[in-house]
BALOBA-1460 file (C-alpha; in Angstrom, 3 decimals):
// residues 216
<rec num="1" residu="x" x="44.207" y="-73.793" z="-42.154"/>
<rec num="2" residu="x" x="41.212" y="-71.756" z="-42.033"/>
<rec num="3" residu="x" x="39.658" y="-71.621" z="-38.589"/>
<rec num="4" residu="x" x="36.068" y="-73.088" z="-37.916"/>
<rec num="5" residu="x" x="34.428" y="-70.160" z="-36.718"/>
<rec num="6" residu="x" x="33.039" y="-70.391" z="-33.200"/>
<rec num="7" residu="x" x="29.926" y="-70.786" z="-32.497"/>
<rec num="8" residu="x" x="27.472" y="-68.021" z="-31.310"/>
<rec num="9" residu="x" x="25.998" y="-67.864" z="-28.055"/>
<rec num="10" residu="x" x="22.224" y="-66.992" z="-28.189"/>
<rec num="11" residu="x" x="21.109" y="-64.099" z="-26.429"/>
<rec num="12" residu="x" x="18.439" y="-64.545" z="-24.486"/>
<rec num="13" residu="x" x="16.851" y="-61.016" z="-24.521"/>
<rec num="14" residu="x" x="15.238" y="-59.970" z="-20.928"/>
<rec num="15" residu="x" x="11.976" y="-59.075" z="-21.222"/>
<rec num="16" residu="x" x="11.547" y="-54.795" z="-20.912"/>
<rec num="17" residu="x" x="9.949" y="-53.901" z="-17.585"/>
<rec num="18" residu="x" x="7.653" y="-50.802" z="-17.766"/>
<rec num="19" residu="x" x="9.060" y="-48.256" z="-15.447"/>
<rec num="20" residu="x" x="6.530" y="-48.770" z="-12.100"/>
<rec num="21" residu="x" x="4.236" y="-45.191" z="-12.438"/>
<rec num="22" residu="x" x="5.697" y="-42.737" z="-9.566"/>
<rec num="23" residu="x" x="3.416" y="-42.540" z="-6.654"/>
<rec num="24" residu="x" x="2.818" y="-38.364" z="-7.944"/>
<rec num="25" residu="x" x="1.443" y="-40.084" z="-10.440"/>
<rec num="26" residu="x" x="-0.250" y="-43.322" z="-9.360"/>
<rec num="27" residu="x" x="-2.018" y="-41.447" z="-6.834"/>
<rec num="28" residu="x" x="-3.386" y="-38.171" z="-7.957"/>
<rec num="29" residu="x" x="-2.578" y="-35.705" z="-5.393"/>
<rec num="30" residu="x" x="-5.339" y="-32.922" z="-4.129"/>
<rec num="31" residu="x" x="-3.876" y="-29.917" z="-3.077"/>
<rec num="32" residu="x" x="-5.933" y="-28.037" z="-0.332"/>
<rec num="33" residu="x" x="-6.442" y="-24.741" z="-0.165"/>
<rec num="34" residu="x" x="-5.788" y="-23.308" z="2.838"/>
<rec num="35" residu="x" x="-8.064" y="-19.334" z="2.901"/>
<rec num="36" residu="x" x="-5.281" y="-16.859" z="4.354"/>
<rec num="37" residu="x" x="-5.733" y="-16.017" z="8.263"/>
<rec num="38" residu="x" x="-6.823" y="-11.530" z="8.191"/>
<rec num="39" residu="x" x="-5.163" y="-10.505" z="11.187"/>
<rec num="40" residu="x" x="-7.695" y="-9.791" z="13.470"/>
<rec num="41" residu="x" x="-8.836" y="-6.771" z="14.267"/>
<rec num="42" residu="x" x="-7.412" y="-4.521" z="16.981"/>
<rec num="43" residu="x" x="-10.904" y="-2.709" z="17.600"/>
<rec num="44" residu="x" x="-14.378" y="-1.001" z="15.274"/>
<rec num="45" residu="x" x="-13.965" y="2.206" z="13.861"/>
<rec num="46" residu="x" x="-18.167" y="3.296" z="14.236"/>
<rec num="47" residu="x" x="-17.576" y="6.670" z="12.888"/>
<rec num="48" residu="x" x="-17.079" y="8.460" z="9.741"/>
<rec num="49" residu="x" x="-13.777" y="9.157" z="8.664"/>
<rec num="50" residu="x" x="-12.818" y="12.575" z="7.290"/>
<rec num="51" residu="x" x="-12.988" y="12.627" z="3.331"/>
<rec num="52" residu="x" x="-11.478" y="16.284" z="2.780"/>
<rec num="53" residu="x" x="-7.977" y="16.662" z="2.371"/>
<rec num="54" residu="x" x="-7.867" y="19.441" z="4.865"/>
<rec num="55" residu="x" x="-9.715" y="17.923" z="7.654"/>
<rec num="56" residu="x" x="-7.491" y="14.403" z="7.371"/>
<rec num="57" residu="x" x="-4.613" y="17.159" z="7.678"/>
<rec num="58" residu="x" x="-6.123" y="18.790" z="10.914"/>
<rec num="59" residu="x" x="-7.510" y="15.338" z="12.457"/>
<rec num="60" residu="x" x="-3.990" y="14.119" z="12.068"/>
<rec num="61" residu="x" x="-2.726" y="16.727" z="13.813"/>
<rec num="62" residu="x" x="-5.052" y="17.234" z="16.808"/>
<rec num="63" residu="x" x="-3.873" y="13.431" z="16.592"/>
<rec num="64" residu="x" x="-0.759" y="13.928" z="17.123"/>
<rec num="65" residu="x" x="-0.718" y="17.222" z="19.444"/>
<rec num="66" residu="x" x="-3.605" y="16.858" z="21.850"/>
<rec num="67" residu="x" x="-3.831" y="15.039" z="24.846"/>
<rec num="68" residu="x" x="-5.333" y="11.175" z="25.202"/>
<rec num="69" residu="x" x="-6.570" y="9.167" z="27.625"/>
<rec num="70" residu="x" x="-7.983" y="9.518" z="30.575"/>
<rec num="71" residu="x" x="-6.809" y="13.728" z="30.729"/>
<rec num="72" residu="x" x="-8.475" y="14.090" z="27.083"/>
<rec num="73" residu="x" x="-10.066" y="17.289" z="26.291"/>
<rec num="74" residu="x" x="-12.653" y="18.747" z="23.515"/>
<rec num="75" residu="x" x="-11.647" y="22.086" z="24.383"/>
<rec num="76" residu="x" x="-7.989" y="20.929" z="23.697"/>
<rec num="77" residu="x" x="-8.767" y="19.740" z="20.812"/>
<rec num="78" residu="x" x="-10.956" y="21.915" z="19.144"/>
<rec num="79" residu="x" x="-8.814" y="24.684" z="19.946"/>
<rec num="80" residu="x" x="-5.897" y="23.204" z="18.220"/>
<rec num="81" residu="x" x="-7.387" y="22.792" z="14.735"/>
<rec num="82" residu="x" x="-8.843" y="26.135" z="15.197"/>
<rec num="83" residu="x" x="-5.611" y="27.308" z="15.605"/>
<rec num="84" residu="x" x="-4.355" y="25.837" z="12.483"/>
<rec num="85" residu="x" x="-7.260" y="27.246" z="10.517"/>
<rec num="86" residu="x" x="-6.752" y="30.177" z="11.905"/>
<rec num="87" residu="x" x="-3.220" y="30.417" z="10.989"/>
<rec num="88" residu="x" x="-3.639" y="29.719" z="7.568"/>
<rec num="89" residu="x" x="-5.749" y="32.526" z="7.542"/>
<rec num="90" residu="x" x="-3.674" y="35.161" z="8.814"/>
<rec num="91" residu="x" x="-0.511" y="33.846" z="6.859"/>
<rec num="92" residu="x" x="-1.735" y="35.759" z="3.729"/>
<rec num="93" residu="x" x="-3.702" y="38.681" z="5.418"/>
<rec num="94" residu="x" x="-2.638" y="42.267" z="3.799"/>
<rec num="95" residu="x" x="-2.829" y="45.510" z="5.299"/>
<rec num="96" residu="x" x="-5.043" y="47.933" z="4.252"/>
<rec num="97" residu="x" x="-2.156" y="49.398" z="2.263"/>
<rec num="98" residu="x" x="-1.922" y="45.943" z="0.400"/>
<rec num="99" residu="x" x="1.487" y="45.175" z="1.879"/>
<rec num="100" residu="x" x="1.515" y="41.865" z="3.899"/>
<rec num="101" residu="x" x="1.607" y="41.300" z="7.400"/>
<rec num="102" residu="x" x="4.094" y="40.033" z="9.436"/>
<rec num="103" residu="x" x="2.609" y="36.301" z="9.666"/>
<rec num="104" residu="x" x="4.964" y="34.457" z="7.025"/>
<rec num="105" residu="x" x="6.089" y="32.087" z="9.661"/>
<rec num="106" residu="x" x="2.375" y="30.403" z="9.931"/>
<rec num="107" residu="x" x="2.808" y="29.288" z="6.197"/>
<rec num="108" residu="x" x="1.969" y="29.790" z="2.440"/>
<rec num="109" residu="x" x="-1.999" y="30.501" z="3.860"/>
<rec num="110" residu="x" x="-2.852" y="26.783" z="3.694"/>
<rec num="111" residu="x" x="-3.225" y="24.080" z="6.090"/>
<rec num="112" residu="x" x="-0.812" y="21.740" z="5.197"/>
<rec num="113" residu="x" x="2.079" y="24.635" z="5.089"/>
<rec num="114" residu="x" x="0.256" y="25.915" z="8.717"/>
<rec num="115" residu="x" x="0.792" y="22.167" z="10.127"/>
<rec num="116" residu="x" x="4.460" y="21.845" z="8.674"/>
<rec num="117" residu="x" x="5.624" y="24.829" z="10.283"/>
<rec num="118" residu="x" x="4.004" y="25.107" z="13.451"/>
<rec num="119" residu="x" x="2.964" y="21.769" z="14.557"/>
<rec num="120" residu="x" x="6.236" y="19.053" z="16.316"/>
<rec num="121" residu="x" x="3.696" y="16.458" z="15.933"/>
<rec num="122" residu="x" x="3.531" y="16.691" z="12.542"/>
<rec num="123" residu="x" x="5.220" y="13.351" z="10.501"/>
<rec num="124" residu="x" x="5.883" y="12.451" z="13.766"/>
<rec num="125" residu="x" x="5.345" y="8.326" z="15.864"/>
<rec num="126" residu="x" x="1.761" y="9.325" z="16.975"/>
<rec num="127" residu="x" x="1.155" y="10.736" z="13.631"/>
<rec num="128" residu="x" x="1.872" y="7.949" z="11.678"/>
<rec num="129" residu="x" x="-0.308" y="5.890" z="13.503"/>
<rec num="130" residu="x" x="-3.123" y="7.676" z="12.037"/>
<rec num="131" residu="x" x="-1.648" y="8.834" z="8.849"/>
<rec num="132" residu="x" x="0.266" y="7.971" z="5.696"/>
<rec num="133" residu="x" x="2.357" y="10.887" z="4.860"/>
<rec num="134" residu="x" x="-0.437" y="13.839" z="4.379"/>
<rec num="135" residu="x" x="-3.389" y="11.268" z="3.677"/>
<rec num="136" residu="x" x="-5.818" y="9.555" z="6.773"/>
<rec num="137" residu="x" x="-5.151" y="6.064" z="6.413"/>
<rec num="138" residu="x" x="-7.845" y="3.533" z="5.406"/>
<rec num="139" residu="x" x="-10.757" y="2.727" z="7.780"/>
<rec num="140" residu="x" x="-9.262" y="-0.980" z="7.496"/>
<rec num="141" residu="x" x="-5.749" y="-0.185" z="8.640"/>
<rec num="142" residu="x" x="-6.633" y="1.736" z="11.126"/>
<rec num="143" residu="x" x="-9.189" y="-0.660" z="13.043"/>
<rec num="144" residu="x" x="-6.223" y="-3.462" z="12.197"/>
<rec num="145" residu="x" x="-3.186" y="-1.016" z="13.942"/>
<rec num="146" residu="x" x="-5.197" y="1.140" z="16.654"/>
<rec num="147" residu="x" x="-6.022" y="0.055" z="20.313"/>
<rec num="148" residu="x" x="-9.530" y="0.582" z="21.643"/>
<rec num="149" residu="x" x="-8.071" y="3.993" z="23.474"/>
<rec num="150" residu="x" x="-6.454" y="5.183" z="20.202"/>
<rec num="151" residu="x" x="-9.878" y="4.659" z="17.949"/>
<rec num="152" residu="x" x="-11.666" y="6.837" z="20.810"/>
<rec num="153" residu="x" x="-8.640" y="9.531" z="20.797"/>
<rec num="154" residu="x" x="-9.069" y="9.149" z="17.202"/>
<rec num="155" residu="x" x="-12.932" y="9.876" z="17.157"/>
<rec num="156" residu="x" x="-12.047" y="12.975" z="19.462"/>
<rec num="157" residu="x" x="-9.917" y="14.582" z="17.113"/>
<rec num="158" residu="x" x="-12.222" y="14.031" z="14.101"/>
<rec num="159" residu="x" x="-15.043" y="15.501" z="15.595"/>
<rec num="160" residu="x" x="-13.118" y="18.354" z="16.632"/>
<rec num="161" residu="x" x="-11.297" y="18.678" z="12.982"/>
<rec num="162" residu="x" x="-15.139" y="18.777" z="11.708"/>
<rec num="163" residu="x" x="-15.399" y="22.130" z="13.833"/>
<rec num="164" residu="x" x="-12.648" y="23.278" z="12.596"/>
<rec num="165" residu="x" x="-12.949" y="23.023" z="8.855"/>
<rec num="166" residu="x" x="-16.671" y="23.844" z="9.235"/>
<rec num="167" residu="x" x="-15.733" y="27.448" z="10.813"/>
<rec num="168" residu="x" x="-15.257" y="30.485" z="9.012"/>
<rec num="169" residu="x" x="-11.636" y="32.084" z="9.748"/>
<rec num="170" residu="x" x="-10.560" y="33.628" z="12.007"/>
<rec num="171" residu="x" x="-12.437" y="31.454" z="13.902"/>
<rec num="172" residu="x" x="-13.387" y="31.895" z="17.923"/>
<rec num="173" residu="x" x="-12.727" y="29.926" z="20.574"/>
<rec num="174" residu="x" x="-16.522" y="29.425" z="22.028"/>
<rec num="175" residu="x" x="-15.133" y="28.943" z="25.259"/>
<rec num="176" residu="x" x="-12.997" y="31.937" z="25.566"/>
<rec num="177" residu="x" x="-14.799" y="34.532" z="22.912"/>
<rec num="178" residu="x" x="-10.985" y="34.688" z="21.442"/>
<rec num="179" residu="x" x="-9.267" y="33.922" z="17.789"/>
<rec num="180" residu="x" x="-6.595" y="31.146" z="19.017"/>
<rec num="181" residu="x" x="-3.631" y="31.464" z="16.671"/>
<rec num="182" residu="x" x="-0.679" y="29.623" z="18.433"/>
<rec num="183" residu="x" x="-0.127" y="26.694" z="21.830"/>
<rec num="184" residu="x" x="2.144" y="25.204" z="23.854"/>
<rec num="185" residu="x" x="2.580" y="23.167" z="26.961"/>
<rec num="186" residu="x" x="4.292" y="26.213" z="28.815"/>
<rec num="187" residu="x" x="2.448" y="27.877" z="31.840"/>
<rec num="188" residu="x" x="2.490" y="31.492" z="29.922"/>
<rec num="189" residu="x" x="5.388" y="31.883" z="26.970"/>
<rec num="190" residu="x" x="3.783" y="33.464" z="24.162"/>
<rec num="191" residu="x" x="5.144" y="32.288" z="20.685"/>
<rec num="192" residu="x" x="5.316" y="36.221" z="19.838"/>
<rec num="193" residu="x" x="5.249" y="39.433" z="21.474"/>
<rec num="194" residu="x" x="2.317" y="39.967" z="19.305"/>
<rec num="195" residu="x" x="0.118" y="37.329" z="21.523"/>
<rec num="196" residu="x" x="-1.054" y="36.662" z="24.732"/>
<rec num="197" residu="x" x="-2.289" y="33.813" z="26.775"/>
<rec num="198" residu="x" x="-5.937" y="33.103" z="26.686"/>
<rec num="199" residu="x" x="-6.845" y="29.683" z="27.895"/>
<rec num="200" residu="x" x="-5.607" y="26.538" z="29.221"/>
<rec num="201" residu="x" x="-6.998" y="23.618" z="28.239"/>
<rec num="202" residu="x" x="-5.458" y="19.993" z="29.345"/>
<rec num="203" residu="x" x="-1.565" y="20.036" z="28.768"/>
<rec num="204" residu="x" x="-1.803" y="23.029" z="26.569"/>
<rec num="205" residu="x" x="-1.865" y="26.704" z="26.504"/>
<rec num="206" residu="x" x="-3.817" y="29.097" z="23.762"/>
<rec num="207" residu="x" x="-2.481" y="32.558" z="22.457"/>
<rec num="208" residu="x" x="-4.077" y="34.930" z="20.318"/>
<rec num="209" residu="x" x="-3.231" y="38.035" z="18.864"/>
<rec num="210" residu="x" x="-3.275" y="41.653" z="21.081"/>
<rec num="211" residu="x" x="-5.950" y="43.621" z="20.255"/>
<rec num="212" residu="x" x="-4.264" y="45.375" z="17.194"/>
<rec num="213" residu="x" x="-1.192" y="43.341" z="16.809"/>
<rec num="214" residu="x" x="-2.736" y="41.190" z="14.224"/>
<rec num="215" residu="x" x="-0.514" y="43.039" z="11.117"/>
<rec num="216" residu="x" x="2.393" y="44.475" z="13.704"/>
Protein backbone atom coordinates (compact mmCIF):
# COMPACT_ATOMS: atom_id res chain seq x y z
CA UNK A 1 0.00 0.00 0.00
CA UNK A 2 1.87 3.03 -0.70
CA UNK A 3 1.86 5.46 2.19
CA UNK A 4 0.19 9.01 1.86
CA UNK A 5 3.00 11.08 2.56
CA UNK A 6 2.64 13.36 5.57
CA UNK A 7 2.06 16.52 5.40
CA UNK A 8 4.67 19.36 5.87
CA UNK A 9 4.69 21.67 8.60
CA UNK A 10 5.36 25.31 7.44
CA UNK A 11 8.16 27.02 8.83
CA UNK A 12 7.53 30.09 9.97
CA UNK A 13 10.97 31.81 9.51
CA UNK A 14 11.87 34.39 12.53
CA UNK A 15 12.59 37.50 11.36
CA UNK A 16 16.83 38.24 11.54
CA UNK A 17 17.58 40.73 14.30
CA UNK A 18 20.56 43.07 13.51
CA UNK A 19 23.14 42.49 16.12
CA UNK A 20 22.43 45.80 18.65
CA UNK A 21 25.88 48.12 17.70
CA UNK A 22 28.37 47.64 20.87
CA UNK A 23 28.39 50.63 23.05
CA UNK A 24 32.55 51.09 21.65
CA UNK A 25 30.80 51.64 18.87
CA UNK A 26 27.45 53.37 19.44
CA UNK A 27 29.19 55.87 21.39
CA UNK A 28 32.40 57.06 19.94
CA UNK A 29 34.87 57.12 22.63
CA UNK A 30 37.47 60.28 23.10
CA UNK A 31 40.53 59.33 24.51
CA UNK A 32 42.25 62.16 26.59
CA UNK A 33 45.51 62.88 26.62
CA UNK A 34 46.93 63.16 29.68
CA UNK A 35 50.77 65.59 29.13
CA UNK A 36 53.37 63.45 31.29
CA UNK A 37 54.13 65.00 34.92
CA UNK A 38 58.55 66.28 34.56
CA UNK A 39 59.61 65.56 37.90
CA UNK A 40 60.15 68.66 39.40
CA UNK A 41 63.09 70.14 39.86
CA UNK A 42 65.37 69.64 42.86
CA UNK A 43 66.98 73.27 42.51
CA UNK A 44 68.53 76.07 39.32
CA UNK A 45 71.78 75.47 38.08
CA UNK A 46 72.63 79.67 37.29
CA UNK A 47 76.05 78.93 36.16
CA UNK A 48 77.92 77.70 33.27
CA UNK A 49 78.81 74.27 33.13
CA UNK A 50 82.30 73.17 32.08
CA UNK A 51 82.41 72.26 28.22
CA UNK A 52 86.15 70.87 28.11
CA UNK A 53 86.72 67.42 28.67
CA UNK A 54 89.46 68.15 31.10
CA UNK A 55 87.80 70.59 33.28
CA UNK A 56 84.41 68.18 33.61
CA UNK A 57 87.32 65.66 34.69
CA UNK A 58 88.81 68.08 37.39
CA UNK A 59 85.26 69.64 38.50
CA UNK A 60 84.25 66.08 39.08
CA UNK A 61 86.89 65.49 41.11
CA UNK A 62 87.22 68.57 43.36
CA UNK A 63 83.49 67.16 43.47
CA UNK A 64 84.15 64.34 44.83
CA UNK A 65 87.40 65.12 47.07
CA UNK A 66 86.84 68.53 48.60
CA UNK A 67 84.96 69.46 51.42
CA UNK A 68 81.02 70.78 51.35
CA UNK A 69 78.91 72.51 53.34
CA UNK A 70 79.13 74.69 55.79
CA UNK A 71 83.40 73.85 56.27
CA UNK A 72 83.73 74.48 52.30
CA UNK A 73 86.85 75.97 51.11
CA UNK A 74 88.21 77.78 47.74
CA UNK A 75 91.58 77.24 48.85
CA UNK A 76 90.64 73.48 49.19
CA UNK A 77 89.45 73.37 46.20
CA UNK A 78 91.53 75.14 44.00
CA UNK A 79 94.40 73.46 45.35
CA UNK A 80 93.11 70.11 44.49
CA UNK A 81 92.68 70.57 40.73
CA UNK A 82 95.93 72.28 40.78
CA UNK A 83 97.27 69.35 42.05
CA UNK A 84 95.92 67.21 39.39
CA UNK A 85 97.20 69.55 36.71
CA UNK A 86 100.13 69.61 38.19
CA UNK A 87 100.58 65.98 38.27
CA UNK A 88 99.91 65.41 34.86
CA UNK A 89 102.60 67.59 34.26
CA UNK A 90 105.32 66.09 36.06
CA UNK A 91 104.22 62.45 35.04
CA UNK A 92 106.11 62.88 31.69
CA UNK A 93 108.89 65.40 32.78
CA UNK A 94 112.56 64.14 31.52
CA UNK A 95 115.76 64.91 32.91
CA UNK A 96 118.07 66.89 31.30
CA UNK A 97 119.73 63.66 30.18
CA UNK A 98 116.32 62.73 28.45
CA UNK A 99 115.72 59.82 30.80
CA UNK A 100 112.38 60.15 32.75
CA UNK A 101 111.76 60.99 36.14
CA UNK A 102 110.60 59.08 38.78
CA UNK A 103 106.79 60.35 38.59
CA UNK A 104 105.12 57.27 36.69
CA UNK A 105 102.78 56.77 39.53
CA UNK A 106 100.89 60.31 38.78
CA UNK A 107 99.86 58.82 35.30
CA UNK A 108 100.37 58.63 31.46
CA UNK A 109 100.84 62.87 31.74
CA UNK A 110 97.09 63.43 31.35
CA UNK A 111 94.33 64.29 33.55
CA UNK A 112 92.14 61.59 33.35
CA UNK A 113 95.19 58.95 34.03
CA UNK A 114 96.31 61.76 37.03
CA UNK A 115 92.57 61.42 38.53
CA UNK A 116 92.48 57.48 38.13
CA UNK A 117 95.49 56.97 40.00
CA UNK A 118 95.63 59.41 42.60
CA UNK A 119 92.22 60.52 43.38
CA UNK A 120 89.66 57.70 45.96
CA UNK A 121 86.94 59.88 44.90
CA UNK A 122 87.22 59.13 41.59
CA UNK A 123 84.01 56.76 40.09
CA UNK A 124 83.09 56.96 43.41
CA UNK A 125 78.91 57.82 45.28
CA UNK A 126 79.69 61.62 45.37
CA UNK A 127 81.12 61.37 41.99
CA UNK A 128 78.41 59.99 40.30
CA UNK A 129 76.21 62.46 41.46
CA UNK A 130 77.86 64.87 39.28
CA UNK A 131 79.15 62.65 36.62
CA UNK A 132 78.44 59.91 34.11
CA UNK A 133 81.48 57.84 33.88
CA UNK A 134 84.29 60.56 32.66
CA UNK A 135 81.57 63.05 31.17
CA UNK A 136 79.68 66.13 33.49
CA UNK A 137 76.23 65.20 33.32
CA UNK A 138 73.57 67.36 31.61
CA UNK A 139 72.57 70.76 33.10
CA UNK A 140 68.96 69.04 33.23
CA UNK A 141 69.92 66.02 35.29
CA UNK A 142 71.75 67.66 37.45
CA UNK A 143 69.19 70.50 38.59
CA UNK A 144 66.57 67.26 38.58
CA UNK A 145 69.15 64.95 41.09
CA UNK A 146 71.15 67.75 43.16
CA UNK A 147 69.96 69.47 46.45
CA UNK A 148 70.27 73.24 46.77
CA UNK A 149 73.73 72.53 48.93
CA UNK A 150 75.06 70.15 46.23
CA UNK A 151 74.38 72.80 43.13
CA UNK A 152 76.41 75.42 45.39
CA UNK A 153 79.27 72.66 46.21
CA UNK A 154 78.92 72.07 42.63
CA UNK A 155 79.44 75.81 41.54
CA UNK A 156 82.54 75.77 44.00
CA UNK A 157 84.30 73.17 42.32
CA UNK A 158 83.67 74.54 38.79
CA UNK A 159 84.96 77.74 39.46
CA UNK A 160 87.90 76.33 40.99
CA UNK A 161 88.38 73.61 37.97
CA UNK A 162 88.29 76.96 35.70
CA UNK A 163 91.59 77.98 37.68
CA UNK A 164 92.91 75.06 37.24
CA UNK A 165 92.70 74.32 33.56
CA UNK A 166 93.31 78.04 32.90
CA UNK A 167 96.93 77.78 34.68
CA UNK A 168 100.02 77.00 33.08
CA UNK A 169 101.80 73.82 34.78
CA UNK A 170 103.36 73.49 37.25
CA UNK A 171 101.06 75.68 38.56
CA UNK A 172 101.38 77.72 42.17
CA UNK A 173 99.41 77.69 44.89
CA UNK A 174 98.68 81.70 45.26
CA UNK A 175 98.22 81.22 48.75
CA UNK A 176 101.32 79.43 49.63
CA UNK A 177 103.86 80.58 46.58
CA UNK A 178 104.25 76.53 46.21
CA UNK A 179 103.63 73.84 43.16
CA UNK A 180 100.99 71.45 45.07
CA UNK A 181 101.51 67.98 43.62
CA UNK A 182 99.80 65.52 46.12
CA UNK A 183 96.85 65.75 49.54
CA UNK A 184 95.46 64.03 52.10
CA UNK A 185 93.40 64.34 55.21
CA UNK A 186 96.50 63.38 57.46
CA UNK A 187 98.01 66.07 59.87
CA UNK A 188 101.65 65.71 58.04
CA UNK A 189 102.25 62.15 55.99
CA UNK A 190 103.79 63.01 52.85
CA UNK A 191 102.74 60.69 49.88
CA UNK A 192 106.69 60.52 49.11
CA UNK A 193 109.87 61.21 50.67
CA UNK A 194 110.28 63.47 47.79
CA UNK A 195 107.49 66.04 49.32
CA UNK A 196 106.71 68.00 52.08
CA UNK A 197 103.76 69.58 53.71
CA UNK A 198 102.85 73.02 52.63
CA UNK A 199 99.37 74.02 53.54
CA UNK A 200 96.28 73.02 55.15
CA UNK A 201 93.30 73.92 53.83
CA UNK A 202 89.75 72.53 55.31
CA UNK A 203 90.01 68.64 55.82
CA UNK A 204 93.02 68.44 53.64
CA UNK A 205 96.69 68.69 53.56
CA UNK A 206 99.02 69.96 50.39
CA UNK A 207 102.57 68.51 49.50
CA UNK A 208 104.88 69.60 47.01
CA UNK A 209 108.05 68.57 45.85
CA UNK A 210 111.63 69.42 47.97
CA UNK A 211 113.46 71.88 46.45
CA UNK A 212 115.35 69.52 43.96
CA UNK A 213 113.50 66.35 44.43
CA UNK A 214 111.31 67.01 41.52
CA UNK A 215 113.32 64.13 39.14
CA UNK A 216 114.87 62.13 42.42
Amino acid sequence: MARTPKASKSRTQKPTKRPAKSAAKAKRRVTRIVPSKRKRRTSSIDFDLPTDPNQQLIAGAIFSESTAGANANADEKRCIGLCIVNMAYYATLTQDSGKPCYNSSFGDGSILSAIKKNIYGYGSAQWKKVMDADAMKSKDDLEDSLTASEVKHLKGSVEASATAIAATAPASDSASGRIPVQFNQAANNPPSTREEKIARYASETFYAFKTGRECQ
